[in-house]
FIMI-604820 format. One line per field, with one value per residue (C-alpha): residue in three letters; x negated, y negated, z negated. Coordinates in steps of 0.2 Angstrom, whole numbers. Each point is the difference from the previous one (the first is absolute). Layout:
rest: ALA|...;
X: X|...;
Y: Y|...;
Z: Z|...;
REM end
This chain:
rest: UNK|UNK|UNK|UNK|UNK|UNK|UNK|UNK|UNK|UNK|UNK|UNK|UNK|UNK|UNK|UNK|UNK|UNK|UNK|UNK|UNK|UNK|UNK|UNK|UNK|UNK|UNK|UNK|UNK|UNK|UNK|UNK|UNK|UNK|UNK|UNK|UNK|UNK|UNK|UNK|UNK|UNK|UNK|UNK|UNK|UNK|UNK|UNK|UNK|UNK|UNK|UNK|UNK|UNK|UNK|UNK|UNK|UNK|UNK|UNK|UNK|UNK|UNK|UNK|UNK|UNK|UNK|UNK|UNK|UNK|UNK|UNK|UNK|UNK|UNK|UNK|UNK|UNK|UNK|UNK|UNK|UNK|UNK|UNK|UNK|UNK|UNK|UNK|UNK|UNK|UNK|UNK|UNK|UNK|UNK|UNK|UNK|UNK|UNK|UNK|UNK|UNK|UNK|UNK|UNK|UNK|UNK|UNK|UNK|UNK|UNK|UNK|UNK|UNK|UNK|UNK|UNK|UNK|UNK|UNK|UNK|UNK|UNK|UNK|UNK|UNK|UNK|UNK|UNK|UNK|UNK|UNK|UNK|UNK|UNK|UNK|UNK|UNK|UNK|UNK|UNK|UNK|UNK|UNK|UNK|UNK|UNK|UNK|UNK|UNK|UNK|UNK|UNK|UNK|UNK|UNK|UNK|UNK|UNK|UNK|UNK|UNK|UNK|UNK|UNK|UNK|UNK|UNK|UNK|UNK|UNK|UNK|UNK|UNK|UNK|UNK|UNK|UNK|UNK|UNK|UNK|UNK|UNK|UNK|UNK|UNK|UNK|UNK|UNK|UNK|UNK|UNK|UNK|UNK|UNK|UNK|UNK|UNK|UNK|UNK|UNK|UNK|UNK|UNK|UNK|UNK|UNK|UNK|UNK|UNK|UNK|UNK|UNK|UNK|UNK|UNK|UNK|UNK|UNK|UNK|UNK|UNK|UNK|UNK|UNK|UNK|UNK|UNK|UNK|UNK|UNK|UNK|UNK|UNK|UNK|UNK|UNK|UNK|UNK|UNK|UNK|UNK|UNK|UNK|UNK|UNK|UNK|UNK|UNK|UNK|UNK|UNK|UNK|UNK|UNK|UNK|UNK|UNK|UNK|UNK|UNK|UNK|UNK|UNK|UNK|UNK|UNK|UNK|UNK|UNK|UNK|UNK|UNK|UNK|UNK|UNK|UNK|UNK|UNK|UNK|UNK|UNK|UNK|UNK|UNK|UNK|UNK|UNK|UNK|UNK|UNK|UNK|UNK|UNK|UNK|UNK|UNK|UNK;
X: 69|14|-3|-18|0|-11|-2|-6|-8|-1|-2|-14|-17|-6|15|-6|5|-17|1|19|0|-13|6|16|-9|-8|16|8|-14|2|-18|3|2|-6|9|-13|-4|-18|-7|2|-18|-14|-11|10|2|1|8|15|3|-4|2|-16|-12|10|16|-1|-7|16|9|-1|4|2|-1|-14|-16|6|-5|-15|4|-4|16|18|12|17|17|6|-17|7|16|-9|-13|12|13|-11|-10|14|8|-15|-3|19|-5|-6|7|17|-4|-12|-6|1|-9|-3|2|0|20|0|-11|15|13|-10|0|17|10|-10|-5|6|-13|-5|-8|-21|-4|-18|-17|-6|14|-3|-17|3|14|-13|-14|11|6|-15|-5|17|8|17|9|-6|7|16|3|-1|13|12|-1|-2|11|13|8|-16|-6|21|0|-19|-14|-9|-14|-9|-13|1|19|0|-14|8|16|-8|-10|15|14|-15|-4|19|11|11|0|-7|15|10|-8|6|17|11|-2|-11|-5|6|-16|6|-6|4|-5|2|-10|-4|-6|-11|2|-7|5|-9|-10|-8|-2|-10|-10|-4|-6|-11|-9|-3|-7|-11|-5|-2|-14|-7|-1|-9|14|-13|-12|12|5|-19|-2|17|-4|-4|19|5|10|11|17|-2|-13|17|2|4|-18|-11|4|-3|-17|-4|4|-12|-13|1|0|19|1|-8|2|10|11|1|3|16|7|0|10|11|1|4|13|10|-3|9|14|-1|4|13|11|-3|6|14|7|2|13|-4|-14|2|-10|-13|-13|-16|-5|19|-2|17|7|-10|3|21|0|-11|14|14;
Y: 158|4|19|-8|-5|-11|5|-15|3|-13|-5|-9|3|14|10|13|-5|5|20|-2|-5|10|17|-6|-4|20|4|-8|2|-21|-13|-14|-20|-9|-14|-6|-20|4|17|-6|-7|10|-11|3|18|4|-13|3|18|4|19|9|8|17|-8|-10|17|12|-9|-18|-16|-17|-16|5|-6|-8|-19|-13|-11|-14|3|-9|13|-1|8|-7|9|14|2|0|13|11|2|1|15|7|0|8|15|4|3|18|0|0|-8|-13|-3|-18|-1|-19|-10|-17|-6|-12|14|14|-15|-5|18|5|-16|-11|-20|-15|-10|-14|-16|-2|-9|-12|8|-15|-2|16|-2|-17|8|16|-14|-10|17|6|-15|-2|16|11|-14|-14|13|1|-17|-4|14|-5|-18|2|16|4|14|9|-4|6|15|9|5|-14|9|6|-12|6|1|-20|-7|10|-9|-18|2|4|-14|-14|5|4|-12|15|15|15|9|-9|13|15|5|15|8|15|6|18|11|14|14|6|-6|10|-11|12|-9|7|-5|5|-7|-14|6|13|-12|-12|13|6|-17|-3|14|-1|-16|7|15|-15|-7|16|3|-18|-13|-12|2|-1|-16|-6|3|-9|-17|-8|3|-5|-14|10|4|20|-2|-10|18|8|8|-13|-14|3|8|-17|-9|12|-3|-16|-2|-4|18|14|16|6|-15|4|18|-4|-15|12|14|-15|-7|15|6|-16|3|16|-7|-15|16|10|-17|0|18|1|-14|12|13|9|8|17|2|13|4|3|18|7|6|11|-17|-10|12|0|-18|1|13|-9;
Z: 75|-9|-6|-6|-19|-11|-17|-9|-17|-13|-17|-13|-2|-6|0|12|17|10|-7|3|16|6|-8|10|14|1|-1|14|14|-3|2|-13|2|-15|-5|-14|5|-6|5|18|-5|3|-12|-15|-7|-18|-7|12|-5|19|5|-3|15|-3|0|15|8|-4|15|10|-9|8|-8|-11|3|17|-3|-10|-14|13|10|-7|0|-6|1|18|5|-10|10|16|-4|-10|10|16|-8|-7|21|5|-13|5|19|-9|-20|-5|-15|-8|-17|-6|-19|-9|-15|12|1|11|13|-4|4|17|5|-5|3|9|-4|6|13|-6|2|-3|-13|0|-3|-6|-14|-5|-1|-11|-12|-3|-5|-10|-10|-4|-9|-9|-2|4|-12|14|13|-9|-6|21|4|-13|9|17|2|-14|9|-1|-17|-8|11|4|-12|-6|-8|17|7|18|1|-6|12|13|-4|-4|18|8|-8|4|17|5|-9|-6|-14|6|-7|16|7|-10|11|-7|19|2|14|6|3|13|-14|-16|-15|-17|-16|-14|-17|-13|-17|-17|-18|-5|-14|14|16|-12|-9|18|4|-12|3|16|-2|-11|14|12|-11|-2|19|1|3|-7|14|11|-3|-1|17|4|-9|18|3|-12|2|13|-1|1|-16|-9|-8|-17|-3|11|-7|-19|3|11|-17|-11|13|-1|-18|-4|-8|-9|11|-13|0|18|-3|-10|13|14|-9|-6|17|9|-15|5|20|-3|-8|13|12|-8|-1|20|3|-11|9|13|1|14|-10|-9|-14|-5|-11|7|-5|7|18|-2|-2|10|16|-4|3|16|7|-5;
REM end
């Protein structure tokens, strides 16, 4: 494997990353594995920018459309899957295509995670009851008490990253961070990371309007025939959750118009503090294949 080469592309939403790695994959005689935690779903689609009909026609993409909202996957399920398709496509390519905005899927793939532990269905069940009756301030409140390490080092402003981390300190005993080690694990291939950036001015303008295209294509409708999910965690997303809130009378549609843009504006910046962290990735913009190409042969 090792004359086989992963070239993982990453960066916020909205950016560009689907034409990117797509242009790149033609290029390359590559397929693509998605790393994108939410268009694994087949139920969800405009609201999670997925790749359109023609898109997912110019060459084959994995992880896309491969699983239902009712299945709890997560970025241990990740590794396996990735790293297994990725193994396979190299039997007959000599290189992949790796494209996502999710960071903790690009770490699984790339470096790998630590095993850990199960934490209690039943816990997690009572801590998600008890949060939507008293709020993310309940949720961080108990992290700040029952695991300091978490609440002076994580994000504290993302729901599923603090019930995951509250299941798991109640049903272990320990911080999940015990399980972060500095050891990766060496994967017997290559692995080049390529970033796209754009300033911020552009990357937000871009994202507000593409929420307004996603509302054109019928984002609402969408999410009408998603309500009896959705109390799942797949439909915990930027897009879903603030038209379940107009539908159920917390909101105008305008209201949830504008949270959605706001939401996904901070995701964004939520991601570009991920990547950065990371030195390992050379940076792009999106539109610059000349450039994007000298980092894939480097």
């Amino acid at each position: 494997m090792k004359n086989k080469t992963a070239i993982v592309i990453v960066g916020p939403t909205a950016v560009g990353k689907t034409a990117a790695a797509i242009r790149l994959a033609v290029r390359l005689d590559a397929e693509i594995i998605s790393a994108d935690s939410r268009q694994c779903y087949r139920e969800l689609n405009i609201g999670v920018a997925k790749p359109d009909s023609t898109e997912l026609a110019m060459l084959p993409h994995h992880f896309i459309n491969s699983h239902s909202v009712k299945e709890d996957l997560n970025a241990a399920f990740y590794e396996r899957f990735s790293v297994q398709k990725a193994r396979e496509l190299f039997q007959h390519r000599d290189r992949v295509v790796v494209v996502g905005g999710t960071g903790l899927y690009i770490k699984a793939f790339c470096e790998g995670l630590d095993d850990m532990p199960p934490a209690d269905p039943l816990i997690r069940k009572q801590i998600q009851d008890i949060y939507r009756q008293k709020g993310l301030t309940w949720l961080q409140e108990q992290i700040r008490v029952q695991d300091p390490a978490f609440y002076r080092e994580m994000e504290i402003q993302n729901p599923q990253r603090l019930i995951r981390a509250l299941e798991f300190v109640q049903s272990t005993g320990v911080s999940i961070l015990r399980y972060r080690s500095a050891k990766r694990k060496e994967r017997d291939f290559r692995i080049i990371k390529v970033g796209l950036h754009l300033d911020r001015e552009k990357l937000y303008d871009r994202i507000n309007r593409r929420v307004g295209r996603m509302m054109e294509k019928g984002l609402e409708d969408e999410v009408k025939n998603l309500v009896a999910f959705k109390d799942l965690n797949a439909l915990k997303t930027v897009g879903y959750k603030e038209l379940f809130n107009y539908l159920e009378g917390k909101s105008s549609l305008g209201q949830a118009v504008e949270s959605i843009q706001t939401n996904t504006r901070h995701y964004a910046k939520r991601q570009m503090t991920w990547f950065r962290r990371d030195a390992e990735i050379h940076w792009a913009e999106p539109e610059d294949d000349q450039a994007i190409q000298k980092i894939t042969e480097s």
